[in-house]
N, C-alpha and C positions, 0 to 999 in steps of 0.2 A: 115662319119658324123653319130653322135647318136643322134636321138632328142629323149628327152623328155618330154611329155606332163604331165606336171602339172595342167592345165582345158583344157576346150576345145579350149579359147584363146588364151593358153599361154603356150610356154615349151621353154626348157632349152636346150643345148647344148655345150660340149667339143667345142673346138678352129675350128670355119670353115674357109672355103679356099676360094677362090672368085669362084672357078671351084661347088663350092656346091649350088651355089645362083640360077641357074638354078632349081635344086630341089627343094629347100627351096619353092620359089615360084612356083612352080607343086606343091608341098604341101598345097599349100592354105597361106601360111604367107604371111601378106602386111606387114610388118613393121619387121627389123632385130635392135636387138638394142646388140648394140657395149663393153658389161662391161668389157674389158681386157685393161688395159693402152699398150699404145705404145712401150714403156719399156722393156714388158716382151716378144714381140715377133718381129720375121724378118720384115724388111720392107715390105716385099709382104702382109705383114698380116697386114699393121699399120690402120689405121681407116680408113684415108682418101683415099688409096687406095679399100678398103672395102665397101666404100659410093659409090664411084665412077663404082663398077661392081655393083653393090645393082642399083642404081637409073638407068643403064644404062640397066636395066632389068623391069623399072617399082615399084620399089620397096622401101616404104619408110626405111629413115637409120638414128636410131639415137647412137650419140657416148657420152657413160656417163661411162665413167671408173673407175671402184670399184681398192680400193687398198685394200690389203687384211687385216685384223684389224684395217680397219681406214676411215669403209663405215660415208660418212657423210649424212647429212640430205637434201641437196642439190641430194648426189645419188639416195637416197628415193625421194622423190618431181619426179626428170626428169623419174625414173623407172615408177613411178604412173602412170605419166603424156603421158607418151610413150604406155600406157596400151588403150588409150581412141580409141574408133573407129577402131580397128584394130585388126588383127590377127598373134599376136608376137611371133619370134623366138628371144629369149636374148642367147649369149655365152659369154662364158669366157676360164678358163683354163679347169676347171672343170664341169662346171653348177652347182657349190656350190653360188657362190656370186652373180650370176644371180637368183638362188634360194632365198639367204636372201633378196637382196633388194626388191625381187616380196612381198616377206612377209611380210615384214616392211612398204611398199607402202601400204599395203593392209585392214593392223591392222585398228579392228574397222570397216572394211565393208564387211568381214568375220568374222567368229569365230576364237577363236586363235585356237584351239586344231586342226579345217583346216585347218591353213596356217603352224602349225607343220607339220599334217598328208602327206598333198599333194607331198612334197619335198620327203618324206620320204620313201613313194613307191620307189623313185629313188636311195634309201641311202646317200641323204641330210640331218644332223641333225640341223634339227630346232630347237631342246629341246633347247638349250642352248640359242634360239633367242626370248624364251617364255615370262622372262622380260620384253626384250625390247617392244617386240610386245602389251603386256600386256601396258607398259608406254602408247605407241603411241596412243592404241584403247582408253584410258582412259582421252587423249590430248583432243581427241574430236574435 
Protein backbone atom coordinates (compact mmCIF):
# COMPACT_ATOMS: atom_id res chain seq x y z
CA UNK A 1 0.00 0.00 0.00
CA UNK A 2 1.29 3.64 -0.90
CA UNK A 3 -0.63 6.54 0.39
CA UNK A 4 -0.29 9.63 -0.56
CA UNK A 5 -1.16 12.52 1.15
CA UNK A 6 -2.28 15.29 -0.89
CA UNK A 7 -3.71 17.65 2.62
CA UNK A 8 -3.91 16.73 5.56
CA UNK A 9 -7.64 15.29 4.69
CA UNK A 10 -6.92 13.74 1.93
CA UNK A 11 -4.57 11.26 -0.27
CA UNK A 12 -4.44 9.06 -2.89
CA UNK A 13 -3.48 5.70 -3.46
CA UNK A 14 -2.48 2.61 -6.11
CA UNK A 15 -5.26 -0.21 -6.09
CA UNK A 16 -5.70 -1.51 -2.32
CA UNK A 17 -6.58 -4.89 -1.12
CA UNK A 18 -9.45 -5.45 1.53
CA UNK A 19 -6.28 -7.00 3.84
CA UNK A 20 -4.98 -3.05 3.72
CA UNK A 21 -8.32 -1.53 5.31
CA UNK A 22 -7.15 -2.56 8.81
CA UNK A 23 -4.24 0.15 8.14
CA UNK A 24 -6.05 2.50 6.26
CA UNK A 25 -8.02 2.95 9.38
CA UNK A 26 -4.97 2.81 11.99
CA UNK A 27 -4.09 5.64 9.83
CA UNK A 28 -6.70 7.80 10.83
CA UNK A 29 -9.06 7.63 7.35
CA UNK A 30 -12.91 7.32 8.05
CA UNK A 31 -13.92 7.31 4.58
CA UNK A 32 -12.35 5.11 1.59
CA UNK A 33 -13.65 6.23 -1.53
CA UNK A 34 -13.71 3.56 -4.47
CA UNK A 35 -12.46 5.62 -8.19
CA UNK A 36 -11.48 2.32 -10.15
CA UNK A 37 -14.65 0.63 -12.13
CA UNK A 38 -15.19 -2.96 -11.70
CA UNK A 39 -14.02 -3.64 -15.15
CA UNK A 40 -10.58 -3.00 -14.59
CA UNK A 41 -10.05 -5.31 -11.64
CA UNK A 42 -10.57 -9.19 -10.14
CA UNK A 43 -13.56 -9.71 -8.31
CA UNK A 44 -11.85 -9.63 -4.89
CA UNK A 45 -11.22 -6.12 -5.56
CA UNK A 46 -14.72 -5.24 -7.12
CA UNK A 47 -16.51 -2.34 -4.97
CA UNK A 48 -18.89 -4.13 -3.46
CA UNK A 49 -16.80 -6.54 -1.91
CA UNK A 50 -14.43 -3.46 -0.85
CA UNK A 51 -17.57 -1.85 1.02
CA UNK A 52 -18.19 -4.70 2.65
CA UNK A 53 -14.53 -5.27 4.44
CA UNK A 54 -14.46 -1.14 4.63
CA UNK A 55 -17.92 -0.92 6.85
CA UNK A 56 -17.25 -4.25 8.48
CA UNK A 57 -14.29 -2.35 10.13
CA UNK A 58 -16.16 0.84 11.04
CA UNK A 59 -15.38 2.66 8.04
CA UNK A 60 -17.32 4.79 5.80
CA UNK A 61 -17.19 3.49 1.68
CA UNK A 62 -18.04 5.39 -1.04
CA UNK A 63 -17.87 3.85 -4.79
CA UNK A 64 -17.67 6.62 -7.71
CA UNK A 65 -15.82 5.19 -10.53
CA UNK A 66 -13.61 7.46 -12.79
CA UNK A 67 -13.21 5.94 -16.37
CA UNK A 68 -10.20 7.32 -17.64
CA UNK A 69 -10.80 10.21 -20.36
CA UNK A 70 -14.26 10.41 -19.55
CA UNK A 71 -14.40 11.88 -15.84
CA UNK A 72 -17.90 13.41 -15.76
CA UNK A 73 -19.42 15.94 -13.71
CA UNK A 74 -21.45 13.69 -11.62
CA UNK A 75 -17.67 12.11 -10.71
CA UNK A 76 -16.76 15.63 -9.66
CA UNK A 77 -20.10 16.30 -7.50
CA UNK A 78 -19.84 12.58 -5.47
CA UNK A 79 -15.64 13.30 -5.15
CA UNK A 80 -16.57 16.78 -3.58
CA UNK A 81 -19.23 15.47 -1.73
CA UNK A 82 -17.41 12.38 -0.31
CA UNK A 83 -14.68 15.09 0.95
CA UNK A 84 -17.38 16.49 3.67
CA UNK A 85 -16.58 15.62 7.39
CA UNK A 86 -14.09 13.08 6.93
CA UNK A 87 -10.68 11.83 6.54
CA UNK A 88 -10.31 10.22 2.90
CA UNK A 89 -8.31 7.69 1.49
CA UNK A 90 -9.51 7.63 -2.63
CA UNK A 91 -7.60 4.83 -5.02
CA UNK A 92 -7.55 3.89 -8.14
CA UNK A 93 -4.96 2.26 -10.62
CA UNK A 94 -2.66 4.90 -10.06
CA UNK A 95 -3.82 7.75 -7.75
CA UNK A 96 -3.90 9.87 -11.01
CA UNK A 97 -7.84 10.05 -11.27
CA UNK A 98 -8.27 9.91 -7.70
CA UNK A 99 -6.04 12.96 -7.95
CA UNK A 100 -7.90 14.91 -10.92
CA UNK A 101 -11.38 14.49 -9.58
CA UNK A 102 -9.92 15.83 -5.92
CA UNK A 103 -8.96 18.93 -8.11
CA UNK A 104 -11.89 19.38 -10.11
CA UNK A 105 -14.24 18.96 -6.86
CA UNK A 106 -12.15 21.54 -5.45
CA UNK A 107 -11.74 24.33 -8.23
CA UNK A 108 -12.79 27.58 -6.79
CA UNK A 109 -12.39 26.74 -2.92
CA UNK A 110 -8.62 26.48 -3.60
CA UNK A 111 -6.43 28.26 -5.71
CA UNK A 112 -5.67 26.57 -9.03
CA UNK A 113 -2.00 26.71 -9.04
CA UNK A 114 -2.77 24.44 -5.44
CA UNK A 115 -4.85 22.01 -6.69
CA UNK A 116 -1.97 21.78 -9.67
CA UNK A 117 0.91 21.90 -7.13
CA UNK A 118 -0.54 19.36 -4.45
CA UNK A 119 -0.91 16.19 -6.81
CA UNK A 120 2.38 17.04 -8.15
CA UNK A 121 4.62 16.34 -5.20
CA UNK A 122 3.42 12.91 -5.92
CA UNK A 123 4.07 13.09 -9.98
CA UNK A 124 0.47 13.73 -10.71
CA UNK A 125 0.12 16.12 -13.69
CA UNK A 126 -2.40 18.61 -13.08
CA UNK A 127 -1.02 21.16 -15.80
CA UNK A 128 -2.95 19.71 -18.22
CA UNK A 129 -6.32 19.96 -15.70
CA UNK A 130 -5.51 23.81 -15.23
CA UNK A 131 -8.48 24.74 -17.83
CA UNK A 132 -10.62 22.84 -16.64
CA UNK A 133 -10.19 23.67 -13.01
CA UNK A 134 -9.88 27.30 -14.29
CA UNK A 135 -13.66 26.67 -16.10
CA UNK A 136 -15.11 25.17 -12.87
CA UNK A 137 -13.55 28.00 -10.20
CA UNK A 138 -15.09 30.60 -12.68
CA UNK A 139 -18.86 28.39 -12.60
CA UNK A 140 -18.99 29.69 -9.39
Amino acid sequence: MDIRPITTDYAVSPQIDPADLPAIKAAGFTRVVNNRPDGEIPPSHHATTMKAAAEALGLDFVDNPVIGGAITQENVATQGAALQGARVLAYCASGNRSSIVWALSQAGQRPTDELVALPARHGYNMEIWRDQIEALANRG
